[in-house]
C-alpha atoms as an extended CHARMM CRD file, in Angstrom:
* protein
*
        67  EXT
         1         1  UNK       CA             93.2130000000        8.3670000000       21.3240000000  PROA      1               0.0000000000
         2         2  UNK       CA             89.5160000000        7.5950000000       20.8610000000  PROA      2               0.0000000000
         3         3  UNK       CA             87.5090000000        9.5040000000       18.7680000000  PROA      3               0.0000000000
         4         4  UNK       CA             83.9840000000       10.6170000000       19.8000000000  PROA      4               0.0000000000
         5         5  UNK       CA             81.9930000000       10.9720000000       16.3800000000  PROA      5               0.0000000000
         6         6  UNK       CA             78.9750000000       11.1080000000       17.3810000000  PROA      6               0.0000000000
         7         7  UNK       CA             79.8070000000       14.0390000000       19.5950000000  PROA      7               0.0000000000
         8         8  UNK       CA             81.5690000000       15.6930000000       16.2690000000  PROA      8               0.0000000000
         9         9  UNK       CA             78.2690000000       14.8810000000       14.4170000000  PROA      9               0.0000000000
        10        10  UNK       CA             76.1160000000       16.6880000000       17.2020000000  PROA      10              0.0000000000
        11        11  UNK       CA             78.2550000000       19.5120000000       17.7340000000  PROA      11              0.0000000000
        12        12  UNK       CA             78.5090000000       20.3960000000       13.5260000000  PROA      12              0.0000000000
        13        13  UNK       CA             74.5860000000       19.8290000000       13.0710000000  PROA      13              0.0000000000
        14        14  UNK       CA             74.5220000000       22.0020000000       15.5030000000  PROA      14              0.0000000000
        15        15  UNK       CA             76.3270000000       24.1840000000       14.3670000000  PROA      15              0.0000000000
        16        16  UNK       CA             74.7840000000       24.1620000000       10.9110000000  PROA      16              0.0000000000
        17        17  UNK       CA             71.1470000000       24.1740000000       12.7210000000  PROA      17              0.0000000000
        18        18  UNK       CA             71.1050000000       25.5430000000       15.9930000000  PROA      18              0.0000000000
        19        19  UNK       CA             72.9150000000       28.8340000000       15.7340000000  PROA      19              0.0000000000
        20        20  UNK       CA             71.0670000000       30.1190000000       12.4620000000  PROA      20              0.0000000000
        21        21  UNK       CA             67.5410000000       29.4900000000       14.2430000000  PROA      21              0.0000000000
        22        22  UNK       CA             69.3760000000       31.3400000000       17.4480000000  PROA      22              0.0000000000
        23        23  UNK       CA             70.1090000000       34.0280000000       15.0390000000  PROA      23              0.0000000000
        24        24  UNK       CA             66.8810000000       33.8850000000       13.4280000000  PROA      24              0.0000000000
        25        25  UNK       CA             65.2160000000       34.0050000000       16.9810000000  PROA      25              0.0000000000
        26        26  UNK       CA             67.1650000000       37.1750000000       17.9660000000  PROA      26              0.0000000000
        27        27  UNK       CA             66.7040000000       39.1180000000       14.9990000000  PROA      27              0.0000000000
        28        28  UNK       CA             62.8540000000       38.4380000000       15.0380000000  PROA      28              0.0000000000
        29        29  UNK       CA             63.0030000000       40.0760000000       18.1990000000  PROA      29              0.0000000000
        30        30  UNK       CA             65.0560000000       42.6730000000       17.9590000000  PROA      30              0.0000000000
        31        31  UNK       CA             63.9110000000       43.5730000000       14.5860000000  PROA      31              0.0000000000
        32        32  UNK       CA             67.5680000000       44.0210000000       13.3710000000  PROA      32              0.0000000000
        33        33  UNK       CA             67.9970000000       41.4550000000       10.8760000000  PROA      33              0.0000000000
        34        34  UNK       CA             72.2550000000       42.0720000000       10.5420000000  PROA      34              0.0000000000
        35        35  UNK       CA             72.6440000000       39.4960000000       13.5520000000  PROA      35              0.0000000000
        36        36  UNK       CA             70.8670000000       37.0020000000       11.3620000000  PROA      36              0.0000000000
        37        37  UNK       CA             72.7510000000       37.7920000000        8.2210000000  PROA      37              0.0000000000
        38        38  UNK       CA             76.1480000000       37.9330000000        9.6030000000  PROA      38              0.0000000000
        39        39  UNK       CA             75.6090000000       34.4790000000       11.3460000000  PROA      39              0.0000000000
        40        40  UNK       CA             74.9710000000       32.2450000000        8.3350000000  PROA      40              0.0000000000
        41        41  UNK       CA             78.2090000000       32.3050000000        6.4620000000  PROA      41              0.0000000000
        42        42  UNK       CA             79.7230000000       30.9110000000        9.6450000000  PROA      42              0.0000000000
        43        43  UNK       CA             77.2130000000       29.1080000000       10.9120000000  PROA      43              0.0000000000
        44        44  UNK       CA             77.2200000000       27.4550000000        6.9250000000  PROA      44              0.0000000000
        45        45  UNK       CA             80.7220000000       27.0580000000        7.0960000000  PROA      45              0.0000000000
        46        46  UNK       CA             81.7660000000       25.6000000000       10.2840000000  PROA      46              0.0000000000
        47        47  UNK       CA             79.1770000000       23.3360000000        9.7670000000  PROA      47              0.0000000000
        48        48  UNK       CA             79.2290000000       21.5990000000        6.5500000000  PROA      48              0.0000000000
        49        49  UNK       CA             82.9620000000       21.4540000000        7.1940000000  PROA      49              0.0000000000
        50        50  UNK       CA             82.7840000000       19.7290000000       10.3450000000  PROA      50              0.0000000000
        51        51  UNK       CA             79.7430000000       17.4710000000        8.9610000000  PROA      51              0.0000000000
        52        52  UNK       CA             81.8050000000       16.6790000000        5.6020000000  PROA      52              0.0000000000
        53        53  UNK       CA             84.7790000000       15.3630000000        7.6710000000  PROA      53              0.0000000000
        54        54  UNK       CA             82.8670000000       13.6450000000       10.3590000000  PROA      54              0.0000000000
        55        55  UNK       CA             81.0540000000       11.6370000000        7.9640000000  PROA      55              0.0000000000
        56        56  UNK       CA             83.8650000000       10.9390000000        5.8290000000  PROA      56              0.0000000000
        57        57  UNK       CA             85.8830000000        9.7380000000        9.4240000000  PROA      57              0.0000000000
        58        58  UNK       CA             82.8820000000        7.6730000000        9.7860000000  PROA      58              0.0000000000
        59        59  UNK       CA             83.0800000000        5.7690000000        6.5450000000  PROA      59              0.0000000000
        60        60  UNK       CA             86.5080000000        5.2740000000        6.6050000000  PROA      60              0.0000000000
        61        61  UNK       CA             86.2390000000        3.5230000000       10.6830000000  PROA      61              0.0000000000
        62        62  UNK       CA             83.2220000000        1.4740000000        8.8250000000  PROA      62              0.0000000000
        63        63  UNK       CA             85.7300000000        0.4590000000        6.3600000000  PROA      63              0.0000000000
        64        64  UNK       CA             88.4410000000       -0.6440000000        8.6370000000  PROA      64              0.0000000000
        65        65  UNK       CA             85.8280000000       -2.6630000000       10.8110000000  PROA      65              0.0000000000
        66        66  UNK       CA             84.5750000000       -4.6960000000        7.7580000000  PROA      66              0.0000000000
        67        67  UNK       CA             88.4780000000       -5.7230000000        6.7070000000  PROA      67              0.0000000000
């Protein structure tokens, strides 16, 4: 099965990006600043995770195209 990294590598910068400045967006308008808060641990988590491994997955195909 192919893998599709730099999908994975949009999808977690997005992740780790786009959905805290959604959050950030909505709370400034609403003026209830919970939706912001509750979003980041999540937003942090999913990620960095999902960064961390797709960049690792990326050195390690680098690695096995240079042997």
């Amino acid at each position: 099965m192919k893998e599709n990294l730099k999908l994975a590598l949009i999808v977690s910068l997005f992740s780790l990006i786009g959905l805290p400045i959604f959050f950030l967006i909505l709370s400034i308008t609403t003026g209830n600043w919970k939706f912001f808060l509750f979003s980041l641990a999540p937003a942090l988590t999913a990620g960095l995770s999902g960064l961390l491994l797709t960049l690792q997955r990326i050195r390690q195909t680098k690695q096995v195209n240079i042997r």
